[in-house]
SESEMAR-956453 format. One record per residue (C-alpha): x negated, y negated, z; residue in three letters. Coordinates in steps of 0.001 Angstrom, whole numbers, plus 500000, padded with zeros to 6 digits. Last residue first. Example, Ala and Ser with C-alpha at 12.3 -4.5 7.8 and 13.67 -1.06 7.14 Angstrom:
REM SESEMAR-956453
486330501060507140SER
487700504500507800ALA
//
This chain:
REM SESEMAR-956453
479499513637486143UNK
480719515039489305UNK
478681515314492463UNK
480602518057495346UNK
484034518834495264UNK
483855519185499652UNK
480430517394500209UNK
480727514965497148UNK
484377514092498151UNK
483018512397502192UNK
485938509913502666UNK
489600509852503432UNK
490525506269504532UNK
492687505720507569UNK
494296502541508286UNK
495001500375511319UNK
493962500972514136UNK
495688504017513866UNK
496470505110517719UNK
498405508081516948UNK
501995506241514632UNK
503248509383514937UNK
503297510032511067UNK
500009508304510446UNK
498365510797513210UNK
500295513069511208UNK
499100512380508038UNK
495175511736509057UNK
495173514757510949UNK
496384516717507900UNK
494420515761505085UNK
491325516415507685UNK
492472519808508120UNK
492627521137504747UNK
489788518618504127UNK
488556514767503266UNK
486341513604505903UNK
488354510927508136UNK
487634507151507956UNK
488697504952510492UNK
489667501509509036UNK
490531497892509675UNK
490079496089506373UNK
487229493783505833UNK
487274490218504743UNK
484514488990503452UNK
485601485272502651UNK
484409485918498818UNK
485051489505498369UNK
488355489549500135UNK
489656486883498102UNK
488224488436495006UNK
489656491959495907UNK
493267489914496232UNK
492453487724493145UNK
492225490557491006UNK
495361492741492629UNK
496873489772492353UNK
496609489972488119UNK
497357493034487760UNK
500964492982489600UNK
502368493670493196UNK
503473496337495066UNK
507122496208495058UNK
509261493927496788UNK
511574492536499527UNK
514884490304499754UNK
516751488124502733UNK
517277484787502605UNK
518231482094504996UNK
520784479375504539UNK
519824477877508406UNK
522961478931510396UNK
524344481149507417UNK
522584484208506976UNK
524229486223509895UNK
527407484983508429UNK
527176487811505979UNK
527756490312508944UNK
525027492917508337UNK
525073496440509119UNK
522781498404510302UNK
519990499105507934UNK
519265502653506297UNK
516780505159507629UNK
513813506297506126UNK
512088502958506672UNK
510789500763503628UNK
507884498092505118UNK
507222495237502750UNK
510453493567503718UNK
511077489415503171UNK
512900487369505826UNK
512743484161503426UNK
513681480434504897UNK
516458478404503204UNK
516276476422506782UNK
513672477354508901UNK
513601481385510071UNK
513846482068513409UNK
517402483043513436UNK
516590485230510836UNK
514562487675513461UNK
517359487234516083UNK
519968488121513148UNK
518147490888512138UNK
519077492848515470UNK
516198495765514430UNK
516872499547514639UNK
517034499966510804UNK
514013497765510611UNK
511957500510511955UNK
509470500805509181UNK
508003497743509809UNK
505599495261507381UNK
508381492390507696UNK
507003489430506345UNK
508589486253507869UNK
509012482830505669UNK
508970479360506527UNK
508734479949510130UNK
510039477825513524UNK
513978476999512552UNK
514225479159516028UNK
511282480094518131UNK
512012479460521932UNK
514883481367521608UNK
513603484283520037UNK
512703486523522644UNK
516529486187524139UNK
515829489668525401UNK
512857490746526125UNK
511106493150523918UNK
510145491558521161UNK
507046490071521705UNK
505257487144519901UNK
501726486635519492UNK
500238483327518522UNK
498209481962516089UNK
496949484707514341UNK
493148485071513293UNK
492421488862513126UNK
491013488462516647UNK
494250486899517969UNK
495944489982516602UNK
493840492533517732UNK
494034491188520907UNK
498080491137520878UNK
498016495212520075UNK
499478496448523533UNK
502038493578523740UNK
504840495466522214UNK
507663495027520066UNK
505761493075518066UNK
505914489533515982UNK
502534488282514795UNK
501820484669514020UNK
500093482653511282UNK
499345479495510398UNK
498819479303506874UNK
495137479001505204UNK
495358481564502551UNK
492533483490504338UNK
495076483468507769UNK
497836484737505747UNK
496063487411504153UNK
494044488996507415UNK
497982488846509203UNK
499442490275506205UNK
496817492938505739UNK
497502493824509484UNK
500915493799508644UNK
500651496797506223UNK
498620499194508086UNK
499989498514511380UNK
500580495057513187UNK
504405494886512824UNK
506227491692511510UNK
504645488860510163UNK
505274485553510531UNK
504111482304508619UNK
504000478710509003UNK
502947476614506073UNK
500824473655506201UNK
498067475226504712UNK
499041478119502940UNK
501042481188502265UNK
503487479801498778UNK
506430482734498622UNK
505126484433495391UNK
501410484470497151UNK
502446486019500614UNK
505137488252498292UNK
501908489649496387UNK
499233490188499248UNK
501779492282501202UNK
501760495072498819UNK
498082494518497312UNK
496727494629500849UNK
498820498406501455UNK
498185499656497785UNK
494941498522496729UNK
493793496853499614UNK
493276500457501593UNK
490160501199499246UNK
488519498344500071UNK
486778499110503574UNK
485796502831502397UNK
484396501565499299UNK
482147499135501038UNK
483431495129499037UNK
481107493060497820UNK
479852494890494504UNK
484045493737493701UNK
486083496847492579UNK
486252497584488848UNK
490120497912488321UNK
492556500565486875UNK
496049499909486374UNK
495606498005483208UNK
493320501381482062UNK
495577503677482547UNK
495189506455485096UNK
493671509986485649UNK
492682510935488942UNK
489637513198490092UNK
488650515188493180UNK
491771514951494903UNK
493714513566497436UNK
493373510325495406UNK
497073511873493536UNK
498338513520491233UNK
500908512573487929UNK
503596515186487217UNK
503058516954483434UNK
506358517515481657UNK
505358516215478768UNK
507109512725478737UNK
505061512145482207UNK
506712512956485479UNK
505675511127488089UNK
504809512738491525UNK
501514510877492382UNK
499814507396490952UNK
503753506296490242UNK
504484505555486544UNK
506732502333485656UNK
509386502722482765UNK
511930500013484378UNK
508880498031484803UNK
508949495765488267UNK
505495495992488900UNK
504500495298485515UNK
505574491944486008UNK
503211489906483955UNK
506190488232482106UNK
505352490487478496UNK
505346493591481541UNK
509179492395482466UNK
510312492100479263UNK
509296495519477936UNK
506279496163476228UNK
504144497201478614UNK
505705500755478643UNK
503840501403482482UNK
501371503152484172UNK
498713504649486571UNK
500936502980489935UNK
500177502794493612UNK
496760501918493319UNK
493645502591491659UNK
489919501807491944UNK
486961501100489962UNK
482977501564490668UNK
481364501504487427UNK
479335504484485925UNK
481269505134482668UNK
482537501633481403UNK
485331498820482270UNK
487119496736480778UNK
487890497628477022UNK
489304501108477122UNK
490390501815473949UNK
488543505042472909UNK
489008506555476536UNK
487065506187479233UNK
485439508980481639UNK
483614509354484637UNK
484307506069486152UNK
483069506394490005UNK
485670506335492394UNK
488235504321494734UNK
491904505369495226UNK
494469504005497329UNK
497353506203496113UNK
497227509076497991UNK
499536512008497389UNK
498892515785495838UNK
502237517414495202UNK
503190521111494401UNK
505737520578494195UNK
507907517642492855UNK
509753515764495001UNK
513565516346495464UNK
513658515379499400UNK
513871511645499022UNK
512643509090501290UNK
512202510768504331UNK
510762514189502084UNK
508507514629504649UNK
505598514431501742UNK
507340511132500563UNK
507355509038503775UNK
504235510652505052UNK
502230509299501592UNK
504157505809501534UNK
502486505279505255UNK
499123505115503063UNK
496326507155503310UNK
493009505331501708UNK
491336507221499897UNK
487330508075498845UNK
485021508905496443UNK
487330509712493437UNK
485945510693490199UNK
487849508388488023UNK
489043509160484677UNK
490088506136481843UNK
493246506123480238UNK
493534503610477261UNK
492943505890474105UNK
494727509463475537UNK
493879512413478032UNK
496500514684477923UNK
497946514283481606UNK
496177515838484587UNK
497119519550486142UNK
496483520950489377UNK
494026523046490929UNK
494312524186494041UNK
493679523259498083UNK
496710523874500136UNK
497933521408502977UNK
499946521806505273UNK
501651518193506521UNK
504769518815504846UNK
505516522296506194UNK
509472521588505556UNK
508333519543502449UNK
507019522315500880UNK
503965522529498427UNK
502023519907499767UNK
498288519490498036UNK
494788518998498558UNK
493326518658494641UNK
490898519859492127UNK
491308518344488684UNK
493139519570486267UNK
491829520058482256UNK
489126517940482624UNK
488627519257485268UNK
488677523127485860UNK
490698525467483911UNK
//
């Protein structure tokens, strides 16, 4: 059966031939009250996508599996409920189509951090049915996870903000970006080039940290400060007690001397990670943390309400993303994840476009 029953999606089905992809119908969730169905015009492909399809994160996904979780669409469909938003806006979707919202941590706005949380792809609702992914032609998600993009923002440019901007949006905010702050982040690739176009709109000073010098332009144009190197030894000599907090976008970390990177932290300062490798970290002497009292943590996405003032932010200073889009196909699907896989000269996010030529216009 054809949508509304599934909708018509680009998927994996094995994790050893992870970046084949197979075009079928899949299953959606019973529509209910709040959920509201997008007909999606275009994707962003997130790092998160690779990581899961490879199986580097976990290799009992479900299969098949269509990814891509920065979605952005035309509202088809809205349930009974739905208050926000209406048949014919533009609205996008992130990393996550659900929660209980009852439990203490949705009652504290932290959605995010639900114990009974729903991923956009390869969640299993109580019925059995796994959620699917942008990929696709349509996605189904909750209405408090779904949000009417700003008329400011092009689709293409605004569709990576509402996983990879959201992600590093959220700690900037929880650890206080702006003026008179100093803040780092670490790796200019999808994430940290949201970080760096963050900071700077928050009014910190901002700096890049890199192993290599290749990308320092892009940097300076983006707004940073400064651009720091890794890859001389004693790099961060000339920058200790400099930062009040660093934002670690990598995926490498695991190959990292942390206690360089904290050592450039000012006292009680925050080495926060965005960026989840495959790999685990080396280990840590606990005295690493003591010179300046330094902390160490990371998070989750981030919650409803700065995923609002992120698109507003970028709506109002006009801050655009740094994309390449890719037509959405068999083979475009897998260009885009293993140019993202091998790091191929992404500057700095791919976003999956041209749906009404492959599924063609959907009501």
């Amino acid at each position: 059966m054809p949508y509304p029953e599934t909708t018509d999606a680009f998927t994996v089905t094995d994790i050893k031939n992870w970046s084949t992809f197979k075009r079928q119908e899949v299953p959606l969730k019973k529509f209910e009250d709040h959920d509201v169905d997008i007909a999606v015009d275009a994707c962003g492909v997130c790092a998160s996508d690779v990581h899961t399809i490879t199986g580097g994160w976990s290799p009992d996904i479900p299969l098949p599996l269509c990814v891509g979780h920065e979605i952005i669409g035309k509202v088809v469909k809205v349930g009974s409920k739905v208050k926000n938003l209406k048949v014919g806006d533009r609205a996008g979707v992130g990393a996550q189509v659900g929660a209980d919202l009852n439990c203490g941590n949705c009652k504290a706005n932290q959605e995010n951090y639900c114990p009974n949380q729903i991923d956009t792809y390869g969640a299993k609702y109580d019925d059995g049915t796994v959620s699917q992914g942008g990929y696709s032609s349509h996605v189904r998600a909750h209405e408090y996870f779904t949000f009417k993009i700003p008329d400011g923002l092009e689709t293409e440019i605004a569709a990576p903000m509402l996983c990879a901007g959201l992600t590093t949006y959220s700690p900037l905010k929880r650890l206080g970006a702006g003026p008179g702050k100093k803040v780092a982040i670490v790796g200019l690739g999808g994430l940290g080039h949201f970080g760096v176009l963050w900071s700077v709109a928050m009014g910190a000073e901002t700096y890049v940290i890199s192993h290599s010098e290749s990308k320092k332009g892009d940097a300076l144009k983006m707004g940073a400060k400064d651009f720091i190197c890794t890859n001389k030894d004693g790099w961060a000599d000339d920058w200790k007690f400099t930062f009040d907090f660093i934002i670690n976008t990598a995926d490498a970390t695991h190959k990292f001397n942390l206690a360089d990177y904290f050592s450039t932290l000012k006292v009680n300062g925050h080495f926060h990670m965005v960026g989840f490798p495959d790999e685990p970290l080396k280990e840590l002497n606990v005295m690493s943390f003591a010179p300046n009292g330094c902390y160490m943590g990371a998070s989750h996405l981030g919650n409803r309400q700065e995923m609002e003032e992120m698109l507003e932010l970028a709506a109002k200073q006009n801050i655009k993303s740094w994309v390449q889009t890719i037509d959405i196909s068999e083979e475009g699907c897998k260009e885009a994840v293993e140019r993202v896989h091998k790091g191929d000269n992404v500057r700095y996010r791919f976003t999956l476009t041209g749906y009404d030529k492959v599924f063609g216009k959907r009501a």
